[in-house]
N, C-alpha and C positions, 0 to 999 in steps of 0.2 A: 504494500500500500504506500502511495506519494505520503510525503508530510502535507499535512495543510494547516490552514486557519480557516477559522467559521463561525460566523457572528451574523447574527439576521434579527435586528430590532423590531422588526415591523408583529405587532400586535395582533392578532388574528381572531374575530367575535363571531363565531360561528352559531348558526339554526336559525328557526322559526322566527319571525316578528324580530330580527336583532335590529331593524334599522331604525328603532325606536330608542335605541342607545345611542346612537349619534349624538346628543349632545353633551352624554358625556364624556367625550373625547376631544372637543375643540376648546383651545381657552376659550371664557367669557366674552372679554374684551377683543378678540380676533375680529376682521371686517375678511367677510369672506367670497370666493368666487367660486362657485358652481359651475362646473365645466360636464357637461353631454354629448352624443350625439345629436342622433337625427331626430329624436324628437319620440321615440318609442317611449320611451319612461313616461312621458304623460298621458299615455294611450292603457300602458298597465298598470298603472296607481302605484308605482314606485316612484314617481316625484312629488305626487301630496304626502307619501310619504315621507319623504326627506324632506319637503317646506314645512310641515308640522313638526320635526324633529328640529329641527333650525329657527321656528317662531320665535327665539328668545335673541338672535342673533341680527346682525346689519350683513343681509346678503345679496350677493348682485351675481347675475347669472350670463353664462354664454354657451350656447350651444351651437351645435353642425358642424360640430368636427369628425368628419367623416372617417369609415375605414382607411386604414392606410393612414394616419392622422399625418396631415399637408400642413407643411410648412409658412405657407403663406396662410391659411387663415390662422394658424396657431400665430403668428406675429400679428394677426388684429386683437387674439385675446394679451399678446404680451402687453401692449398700448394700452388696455383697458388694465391690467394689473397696477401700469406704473403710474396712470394717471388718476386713479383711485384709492391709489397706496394702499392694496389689497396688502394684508399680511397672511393667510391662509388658503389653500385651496384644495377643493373638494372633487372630486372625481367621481362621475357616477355612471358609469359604463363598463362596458369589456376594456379589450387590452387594449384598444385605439385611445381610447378615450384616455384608460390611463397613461399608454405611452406620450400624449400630448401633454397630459399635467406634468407628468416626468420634466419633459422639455420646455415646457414653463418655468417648473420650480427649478431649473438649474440656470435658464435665462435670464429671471428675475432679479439673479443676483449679476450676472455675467459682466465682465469690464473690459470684454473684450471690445476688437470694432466689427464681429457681427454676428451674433448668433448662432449662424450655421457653420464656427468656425466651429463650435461645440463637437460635432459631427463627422464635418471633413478632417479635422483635426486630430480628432480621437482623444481631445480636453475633459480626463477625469474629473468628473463632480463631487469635489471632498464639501460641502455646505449648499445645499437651496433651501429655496423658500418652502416653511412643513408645508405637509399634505395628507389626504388620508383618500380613502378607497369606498365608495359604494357597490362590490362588484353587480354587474345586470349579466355577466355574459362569460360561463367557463372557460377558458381554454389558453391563456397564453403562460398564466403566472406570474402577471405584471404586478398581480394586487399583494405579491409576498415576495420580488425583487428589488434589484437597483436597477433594473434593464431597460431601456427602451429602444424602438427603432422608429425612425421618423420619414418620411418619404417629399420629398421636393419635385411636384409636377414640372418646374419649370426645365429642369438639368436631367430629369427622367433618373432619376437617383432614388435610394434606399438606403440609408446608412442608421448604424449602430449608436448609442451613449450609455454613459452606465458610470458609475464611480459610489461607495459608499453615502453621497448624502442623497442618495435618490431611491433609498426605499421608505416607501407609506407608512405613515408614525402610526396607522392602523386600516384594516380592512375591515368590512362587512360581509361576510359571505349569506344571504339565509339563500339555500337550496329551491325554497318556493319561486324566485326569478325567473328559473327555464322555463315555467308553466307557458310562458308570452312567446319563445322563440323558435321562429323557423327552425323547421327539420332540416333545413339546408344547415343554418347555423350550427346548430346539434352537432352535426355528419363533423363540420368543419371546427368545431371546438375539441371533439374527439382524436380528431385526427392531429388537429395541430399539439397535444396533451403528448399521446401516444408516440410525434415525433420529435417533442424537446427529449424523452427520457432515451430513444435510440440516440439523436446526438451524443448522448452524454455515459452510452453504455457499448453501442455497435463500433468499440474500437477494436483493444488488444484485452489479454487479461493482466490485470494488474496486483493479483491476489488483495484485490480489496470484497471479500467475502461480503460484507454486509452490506455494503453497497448496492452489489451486483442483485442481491436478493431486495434490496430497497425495491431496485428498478425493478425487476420483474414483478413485484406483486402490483406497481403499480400499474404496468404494462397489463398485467392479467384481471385485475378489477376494471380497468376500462373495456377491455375483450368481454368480461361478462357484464357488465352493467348499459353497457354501447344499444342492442338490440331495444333493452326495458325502458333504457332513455327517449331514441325514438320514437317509440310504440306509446308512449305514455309519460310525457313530459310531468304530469302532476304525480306521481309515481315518487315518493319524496323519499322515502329510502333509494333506490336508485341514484335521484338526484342529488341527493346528498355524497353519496361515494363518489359520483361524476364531479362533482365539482372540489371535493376536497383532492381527488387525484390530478386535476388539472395542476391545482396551487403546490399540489406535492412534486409535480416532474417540472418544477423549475422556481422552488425554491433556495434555491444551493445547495440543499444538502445534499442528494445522489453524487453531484458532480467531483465531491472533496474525497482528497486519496485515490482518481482515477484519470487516466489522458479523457481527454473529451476531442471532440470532432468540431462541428459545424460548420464544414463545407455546405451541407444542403443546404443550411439557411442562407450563406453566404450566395449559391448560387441561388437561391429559390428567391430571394427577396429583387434578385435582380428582372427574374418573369414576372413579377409586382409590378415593379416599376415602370417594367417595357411596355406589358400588356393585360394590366389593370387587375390581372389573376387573384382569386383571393389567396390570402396567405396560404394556409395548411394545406391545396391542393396545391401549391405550388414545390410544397414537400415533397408531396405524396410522385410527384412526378418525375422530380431531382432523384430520392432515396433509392429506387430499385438498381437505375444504370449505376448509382454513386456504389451501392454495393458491389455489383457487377462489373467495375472496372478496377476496383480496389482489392477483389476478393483475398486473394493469398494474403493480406495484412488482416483482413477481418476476419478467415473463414474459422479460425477459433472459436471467436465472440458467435462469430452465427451460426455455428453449429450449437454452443451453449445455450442459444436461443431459441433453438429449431424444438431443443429436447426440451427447457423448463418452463417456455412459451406454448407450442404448437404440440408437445407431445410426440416429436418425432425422434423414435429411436432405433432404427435401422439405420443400416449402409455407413459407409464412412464416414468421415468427417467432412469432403469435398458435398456427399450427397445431403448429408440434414443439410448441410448450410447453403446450397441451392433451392431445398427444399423451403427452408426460413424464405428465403427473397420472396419464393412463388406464395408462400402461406400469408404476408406480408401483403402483398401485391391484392390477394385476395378478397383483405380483411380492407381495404380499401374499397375497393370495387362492392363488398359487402354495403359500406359505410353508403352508397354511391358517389363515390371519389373517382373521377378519371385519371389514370396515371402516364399518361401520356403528353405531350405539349399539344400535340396535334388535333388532341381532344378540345382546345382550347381556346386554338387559334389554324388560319390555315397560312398566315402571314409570316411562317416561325423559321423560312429560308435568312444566313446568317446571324441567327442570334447565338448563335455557339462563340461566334467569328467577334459579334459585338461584345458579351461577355467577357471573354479572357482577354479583350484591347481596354476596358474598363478595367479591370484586374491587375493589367500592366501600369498602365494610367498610372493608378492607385499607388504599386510599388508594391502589390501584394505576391511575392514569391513565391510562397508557398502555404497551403490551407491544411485542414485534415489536422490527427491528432500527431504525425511526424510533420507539421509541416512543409509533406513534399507533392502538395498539389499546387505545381506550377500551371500558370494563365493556360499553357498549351493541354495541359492535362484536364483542366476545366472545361475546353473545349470541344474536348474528344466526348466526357461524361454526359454535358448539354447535347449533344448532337444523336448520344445512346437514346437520348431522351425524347426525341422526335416521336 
């Protein structure tokens, strides 16, 4: 096992009716900004809920930060922060939504000359402005990290932030929220859950035993809880394990005493970018060929996973672990996840070529958990991926 350190402040108020606790968790005296999307929290009475939790409070609100949270409107909520002299801000969405309070609270403070040098820079956020989390929406584990990623339509970019002051001085999670969401959503909160704990397991083995079993049970509770979520969104046992396994495969802990990956996101966030894809199918597309090009490095791990995952225990080690990609491939397609680009777009000649020139751009060498996936070797994997 790696040495590490590990330290995750962020507060976590789990169940039924919890967002009625909200205020006890903000100072008194804070003047606050309410940050949403698109407007669904007023449609399911999760925002009378939180303006009755906040009655005692001076709060000013902004919504329409859309998936993918953009850059450009998150810089009309920064304007509204500084010229409000907002000291608090409240997040009450999936991971978009928190990923833009993320990039608020570390802008607010920012003395830089511009924001998005936060991003391109790769400028660790040791201090932002607090925040806390209403989650509406499973899947990324924004509501129990420092992570976010932020997206600039104008440059067709996707980039990464993250630094110790940007985890949520507390979350919300009650389970009754998926009652309101798209089966689409569901498929794709599952998926994107399922794919933060392969980045951070589908490397090498590192004799970190209890990790490896973190990951798996969380991998296997979303496997069995996936269909019931679906089928029956009000289903509150289900949804309870669905959304604590989300917060679970990427709150730091699986990843500590182990190599981690995240090529696929690196390349998946770039078919974001280019052609609007929502995130987690954007994985689910990356993951198979990223397997299948890398196999000799991984075929350990995925054999490990063929048998404590999928239950397969025949044939060699080369055979489970081809066998894991196809059992993989399938539980997507279960999910209705398309795993192909082509399923996606039919526009998708050169984007291998644009990718790994981007890649270069960047100065990004090499990805993966040896970092030896160079721009040309991205290439190859994006084009598997057609």
């Amino acid at each position: 096992m790696n040495t590490f350190e590990f330290k995750n402040p962020t507060k976590i108020i789990f169940g039924k009716n919890t967002i009625e606790k909200l205020e006890n968790e903000i100072p008194k005296d804070a003047k606050v900004l309410l940050l949403y999307g698109g407007g669904s929290i007023k449609k399911n009475g999760i925002y009378d809920q939180v303006k009755k939790a906040l009655s005692e409070f001076e709060v000013l609100e902004f919504g329409g930060i859309p998936a993918n949270p953009e850059y450009a409107i998150l810089m009309k909520a920064l304007k509204l922060i500084k010229s409000e002299n907002i000291t608090y801000l409240l997040a009450v969405g999936g991971g978009s939504v928190i990923d833009g309070t993320k990039f608020l609270s570390s802008a607010a403070l920012f003395d830089g000359d511009t924001p998005w040098d936060i991003l391109s820079k790769k400028i660790r956020t040791e201090k932002g402005m607090p925040f806390g989390t209403v989650l509406t929406l499973p899947a990324t584990g924004s509501e129990m990290n420092s992570g976010a990623v932020i997206t600039n339509a104008e440059t067709k970019e996707k980039l990464g932030m993250g630094g110790p002051g940007l985890f949520p001085e507390f979350s919300i999670l009650d389970p009754q929220v998926i009652q309101s969401i798209p089966q689409r959503q569901l498929a794709n909160g599952i998926t994107d859950a399922f794919s933060h704990v392969l980045e951070q397991y589908m490397t090498y083995p590192a004799g970190a035993l209890l990790q490896d079993r973190f990951a798996e049970s969380i991998m296997q509770t979303l496997i069995e809880v996936a269909p019931k979520v679906i089928e029956d969104p009000t289903n509150y046992e289900a949804a309870s394990n669905f959304m604590w396994s989300c917060t679970m495969a990427l709150n730091g802990l699986i990843q500590k005493g182990v190599p981690t990956d995240w090529a696929v996101h690196a390349m998946g966030h770039e078919l974001t970018a280019l052609f609007g894809i929502d995130h987690a199918r954007t994985l689910a597309v990356i993951a198979p060929s990223h397997y299948h090009f890398n196999f000799e490095a991984k075929k350990e791990k995925l054999a490990q996973y063929a048998e404590r995952i999928w239950n397969i225990t025949e044939g060699s080690t080369e055979d489970k672990a081809q066998a894991a990609i196809e059992k993989t491939v399938a539980f997507f397609h279960e999910l209705g996840i398309d795993t192909k680009l082509s399923d996606y777009t039919k526009d998708y000649e050169g984007t291998a070529e644009e990718i790994s020139k981007r890649f270069t751009d960047r100065g990004w060498t090499g990805l993966g958990e040896h970092q030896d996936l160079s721009p040309d070797k991205v290439e190859k994997i994006v084009k598997m991926a057609y």
